[in-house]
Each structure stands twice: as C-alpha cells, then as structure tokens.
N, C-alpha and C positions, 0 to 999 in steps of 0.2 A: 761339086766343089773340087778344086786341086787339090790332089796329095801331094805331099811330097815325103821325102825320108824324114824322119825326126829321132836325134839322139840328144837327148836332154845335160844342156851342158849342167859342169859342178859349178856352184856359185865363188868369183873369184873374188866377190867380197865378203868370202866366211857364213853367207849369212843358214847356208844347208850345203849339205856334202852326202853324196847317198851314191850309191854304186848302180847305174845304169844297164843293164845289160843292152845288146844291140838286137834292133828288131828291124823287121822286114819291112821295104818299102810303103806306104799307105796303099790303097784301091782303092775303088769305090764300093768294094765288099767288105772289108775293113771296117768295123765301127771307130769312129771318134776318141780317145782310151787320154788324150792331151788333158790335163787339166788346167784350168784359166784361172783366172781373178777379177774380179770387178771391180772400177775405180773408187767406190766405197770402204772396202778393207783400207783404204789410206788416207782414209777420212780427216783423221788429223794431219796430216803429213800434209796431203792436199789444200784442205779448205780448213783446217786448224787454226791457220796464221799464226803458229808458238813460232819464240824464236825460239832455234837451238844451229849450235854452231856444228854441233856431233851428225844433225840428222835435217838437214837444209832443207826447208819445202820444196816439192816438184812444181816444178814453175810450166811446164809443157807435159803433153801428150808423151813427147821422145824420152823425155827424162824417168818416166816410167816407165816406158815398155821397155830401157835398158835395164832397171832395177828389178825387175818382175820375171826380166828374162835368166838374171845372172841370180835370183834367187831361186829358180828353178822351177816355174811354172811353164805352162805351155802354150799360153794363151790370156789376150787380155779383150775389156771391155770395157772401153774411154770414152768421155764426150767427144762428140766431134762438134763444139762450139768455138767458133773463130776459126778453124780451118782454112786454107786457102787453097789450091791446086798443090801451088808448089808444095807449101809444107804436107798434104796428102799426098805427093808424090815421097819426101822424102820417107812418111809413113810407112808407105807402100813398101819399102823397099828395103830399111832396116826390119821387117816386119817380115821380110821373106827370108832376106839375110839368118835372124833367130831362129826360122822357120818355126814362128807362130802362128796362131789364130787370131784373126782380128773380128771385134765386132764394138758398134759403136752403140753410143747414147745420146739421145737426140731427145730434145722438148717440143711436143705437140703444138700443130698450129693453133691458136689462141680463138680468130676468126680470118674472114678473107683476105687482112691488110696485111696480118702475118706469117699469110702462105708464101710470098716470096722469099723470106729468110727460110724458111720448111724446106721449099725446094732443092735452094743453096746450098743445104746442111746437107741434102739427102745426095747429091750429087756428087761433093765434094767426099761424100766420105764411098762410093761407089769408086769415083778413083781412088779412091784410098787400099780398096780391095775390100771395103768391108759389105756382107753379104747380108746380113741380121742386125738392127736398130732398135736397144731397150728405150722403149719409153715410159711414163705414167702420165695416168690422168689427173693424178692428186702430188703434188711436191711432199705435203703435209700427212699428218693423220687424220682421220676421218672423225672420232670422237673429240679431235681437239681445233677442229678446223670449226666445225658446222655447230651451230645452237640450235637450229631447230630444222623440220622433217622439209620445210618448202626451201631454205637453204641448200640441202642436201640435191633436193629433184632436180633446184636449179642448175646445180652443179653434175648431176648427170644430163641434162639436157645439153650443157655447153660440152660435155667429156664426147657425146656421142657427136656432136656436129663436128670434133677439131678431130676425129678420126674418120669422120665423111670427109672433111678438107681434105684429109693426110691419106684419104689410101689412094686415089687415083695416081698422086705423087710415087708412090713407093712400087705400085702398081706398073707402073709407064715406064721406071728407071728400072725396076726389077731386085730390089732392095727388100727384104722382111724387115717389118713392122709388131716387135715383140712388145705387148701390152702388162708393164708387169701387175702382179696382185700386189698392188702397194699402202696397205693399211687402207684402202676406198671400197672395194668391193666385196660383197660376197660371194660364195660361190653361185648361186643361184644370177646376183646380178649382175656375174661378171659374163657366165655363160650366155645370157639372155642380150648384154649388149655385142659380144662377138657375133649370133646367130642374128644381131639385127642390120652388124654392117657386111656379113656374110661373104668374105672376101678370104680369098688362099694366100694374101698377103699381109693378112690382121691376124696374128694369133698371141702366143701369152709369153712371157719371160718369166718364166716360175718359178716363183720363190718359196722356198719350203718351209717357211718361218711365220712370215708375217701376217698371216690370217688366224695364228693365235690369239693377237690381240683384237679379231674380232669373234670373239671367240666360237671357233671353229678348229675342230680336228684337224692338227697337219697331216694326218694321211689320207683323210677324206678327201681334202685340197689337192693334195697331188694325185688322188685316183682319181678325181672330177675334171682338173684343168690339164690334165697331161696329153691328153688327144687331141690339145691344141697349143700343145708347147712348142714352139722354137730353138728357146735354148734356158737356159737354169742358172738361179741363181742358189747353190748347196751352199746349206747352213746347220746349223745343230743350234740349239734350245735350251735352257734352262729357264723353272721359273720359281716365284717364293709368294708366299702371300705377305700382304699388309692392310695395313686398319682400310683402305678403300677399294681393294681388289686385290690386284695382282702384280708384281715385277715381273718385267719378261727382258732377258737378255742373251744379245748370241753369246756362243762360247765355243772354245774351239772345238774342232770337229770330233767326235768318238766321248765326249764330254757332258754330252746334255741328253734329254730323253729322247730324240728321233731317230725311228729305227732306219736309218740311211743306207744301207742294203736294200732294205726291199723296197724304199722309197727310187732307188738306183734302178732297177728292177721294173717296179711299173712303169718311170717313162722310159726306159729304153725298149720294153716293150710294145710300146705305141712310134719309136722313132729312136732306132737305135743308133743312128749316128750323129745323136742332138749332142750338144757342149753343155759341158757344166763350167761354171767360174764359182769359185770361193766369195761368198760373199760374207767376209769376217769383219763386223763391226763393231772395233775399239771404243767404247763410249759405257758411260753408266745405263745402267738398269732402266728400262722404259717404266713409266707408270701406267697400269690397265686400268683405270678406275669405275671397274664398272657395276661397284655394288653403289654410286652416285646417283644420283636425277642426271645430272647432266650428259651423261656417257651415253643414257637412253635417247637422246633427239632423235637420231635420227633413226632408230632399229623400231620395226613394229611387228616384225615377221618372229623374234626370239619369244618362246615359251617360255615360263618360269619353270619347266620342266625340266626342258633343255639347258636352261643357264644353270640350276641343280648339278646337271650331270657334268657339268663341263668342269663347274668348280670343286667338283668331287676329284675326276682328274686331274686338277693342278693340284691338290692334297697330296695325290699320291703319286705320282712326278715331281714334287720340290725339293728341290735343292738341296741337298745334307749340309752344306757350306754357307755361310752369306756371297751375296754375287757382288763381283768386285764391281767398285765404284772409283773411278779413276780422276776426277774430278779437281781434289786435292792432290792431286802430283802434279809434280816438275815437269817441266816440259818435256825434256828428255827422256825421262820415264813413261811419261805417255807415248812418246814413238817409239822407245825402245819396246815397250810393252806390245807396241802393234805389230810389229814386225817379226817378236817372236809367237805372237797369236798364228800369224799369216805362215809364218815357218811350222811351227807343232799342225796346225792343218794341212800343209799340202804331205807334210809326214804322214801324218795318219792315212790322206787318201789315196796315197803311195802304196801303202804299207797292208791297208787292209780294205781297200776302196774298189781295187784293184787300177787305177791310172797311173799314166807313166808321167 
C-alpha cells in the first residue's frame, strides 16, 4: 500500500484539539499507527433521519470524510453503495488530499442475478483507492433473526454460496473481502466457513465486541480470528444483567471491560500494519436474552457449563453505573452525544492506545 506523510490536522470545527507532534514519512516498514472510523459510529447522524438544524444528516460518502477528517481521525470506512466513477474519482482524491485511509462496505452478492451490482460496487470503489471491503453475512442478529436450527443452516448455506459468487470478484480486481463477526457466527463457524472458501482474499473485519452476545470471550475471539483479520473494527464493552439475560452496549473506549492493549497486541502480532477504525455505537443497550427458549434455536454446540461460566463473567464485569439509554432524547442530544462519544474515543486511543 502507499504511504505517504501524515500530520494530523486540529479539528477546525472545535470538535478535538490535541497537539500533534511531526512524524516521519510512512514506509513499508512502518506499521499503520492512523486511527479510522466506521460509518456506524454515525449511525444516527447517517441513517437516524432526526431532524436537527445544529447537526444536518450526512447526505454523501464526502460529507463525512470531511467531518471525520476535521475531527481528527485518520481514516474512514464507508459504503460504497451508489458510487459512480466520477463520484469515486472525487473520493479518490479528497481522500489523498486528508491523506487518509480509505476502506469500503459493500453487501454480499445475494445469488447469480446480483453479481452484477457486486461487481460494479467492487470496481468502482477500487478507483476509489479503496483496498479492503467490510462485509457481512447477516445485516441482523442471529438470535433475533432465526426461530429455529433449519432457518439458521439455511442461511449459512446462502452466506457461504454469496461469498463463492464474491471471491472470484474481489479475487480478479485485487480488492480484500473482510468478513465481519457480525452477531451470525461463532468462532468455530466462522473459522470452518473461511477455511471452506480458502481464499487470500476472504478473511475477517474484526470486531472485538460483538460475539459477546453470542456469548463468547472477546478475547478468545480475537486470539482465534486475528490470523485472518484484515482490518478491525475497536470497541470497548459494558454489560448489566436483567430479568432475561443480559445488556450489552458499546461505550467509549478505556470505559468498559476489554483489555484493549493486549487485544492491540495480538493482532498486530499476526499483521502489524492492519487498520483499526472506531466502531462507537450511539444507541440504547442491546438485549441478550439468553436465559429464553427462544435465544436457544439455533445453538446446539453451547454446554450448560459453559453458559455458567460465561454468565459468571458478566457478574463480574457489570457495570457499576446503569448504561445509558438514549432513546428518550432530543434529537440533538442524540448527535450531540455521538460525536462526543466518537471525540472521548479517538482521545483515549491517542492518548493511551498509542495512534496518531
């Protein structure tokens, strides 16, 4: 990949202010040290649809990676749906301009009628300069998608054929195809369908969070899928109990129970010049529900043993605080809230993270 110099500008809409020193050109010896964002941390902002007159929805791709840039991140990771050349070209180019990082998201081909869209996406964002494409197999969560275990199978039968469509695609344009852990797999099944499509251009966009709620170890998770990470979605954790399980929500980073050092630590150990992006998600508290029937469809491999232990550790990882539930706010409050979530996080991974 190209280096280039990077001096992280002060944000000229107030939103972070932090004293940069100047560092040496990039190499290819150089690890990666940029911190990014994922288009998720602006989830309301984005796909909210609040009105607010203080905090306008981002309507485009550009209108974020200006707001992302002057907030002082070093890097983003956008849909590229609806793309065209031209507007990938202007990508391309404000995005060198910032001298950011770009990486895209992109929706798996469904079946063979909508591999042509796939391809389009894959292309267009290739001029765009973008090198790694987060995908998932699941839009939804997996305990609240599926009712029962032949639902589930089916739905990995279809996840494994739309990434047979997608890798020859990604494969031929020379574009990575990062698979995230999106509340659908577990580690065992995520592993088994990568080694079944066995390609250098299918591996994982890793997220250090989200296989809590199936309940599994996040550092299990990231010592198991990090020898086929691409690039990382960094998050931090909190969780509480209630009368049917569990709440699980992000929080900002240095704030929840994941020891994010050493989670930093193992995959850079596996690929030390992989990206991270912030993935800070503004939204109320998930529900886990999995002391239910229902939660159970589709798991058959979990021991009562195992689910013992796990809920022992949420015991003793919960929350001293109630987790904020943002639901009842004003609109403005709600983005003002996310933006300083997304600011207190790239502080911290500034500050004690060690990125620039």
């Amino acid at each position: 990949m190209k280096r280039r110099s990077f001096i992280k500008k002060s944000s000229s809409a107030g939103l972070l202010t932090l004293s940069i020193p100047a560092i040496p050109s990039f190499s290819p010896l150089v690890a990666e040290m940029r911190f990014g964002i994922a288009e998720a941390s602006y989830v309301q902002r984005r796909y909210g649809k609040l009105d607010s007159k203080i905090y306008p929805p981002f309507t485009d791709s550009l209108q974020m990676i200006e707001h992302c840039s002057s907030a002082g991140f070093g890097g983003v990771q956008f849909s590229v749906k609806g793309w065209d050349a031209e507007y990938a070209k202007k990508v391309k180019n404000r995005v060198e301009e910032l001298e950011l990082f770009l990486e895209g998201q992109i929706r798996l081909p469904k079946d063979d009628s909508d591999l042509q869209r796939f391809t389009a996406e894959v292309s267009v964002a290739k001029e765009a300069g973008v090198d790694i494409l987060r995908t998932a197999c699941l839009s939804g969560r997996r305990y609240e998608t599926f009712d029962t275990m032949g639902a589930f199978q089916e739905f990995r039968t279809k996840s494994i054929n739309s990434l047979k469509l997608a890798e020859p695609v990604v494969r031929k344009l020379g574009v990575k195809l990062a698979v995230e852990n999106h509340k659908d797999w577990r580690i065992t099944e995520m592993i088994e369908i990568l080694k079944l499509i066995d390609s250098e251009w299918v591996g994982v966009n890793l997220d250090t969070g989200n296989n809590i709620s199936l309940l599994e170890d996040p550092m299990e998770v990231v010592e198991a899928l990090a020898p086929y990470a691409f690039t990382v979605h960094l998050k931090d954790m909190a969780v509480t109990e209630y009368e049917d399980g569990f709440l699980l929500a992000e929080i900002n980073l240095g704030q929840g129970f994941l020891d994010l050092d050493k989670m930093i630590t193992v995959i850079k150990n596996h690929n030390p010049d992989i990206r991270f992006n912030l993935e800070m998600i503004t939204r109320d508290p998930l529900k886990i529900p999995c002391l239910t029937k229902g939660y159970w469809a589709t798991f058959d491999e979990i021991s009562a043993s195992e689910l013992a232990g796990f809920l022992y550790k949420i015991k003793k990882q919960k929350s001293s605080s109630p987790l904020t539930v943002i639901s009842k706010n004003s609109a403005d409050d709600r983005l003002a809230l996310e933006i300083e979530n997304n600011k207190a996080s790239l502080k911290y991974a500034r500050q004690r993270l060690g990125f620039i």
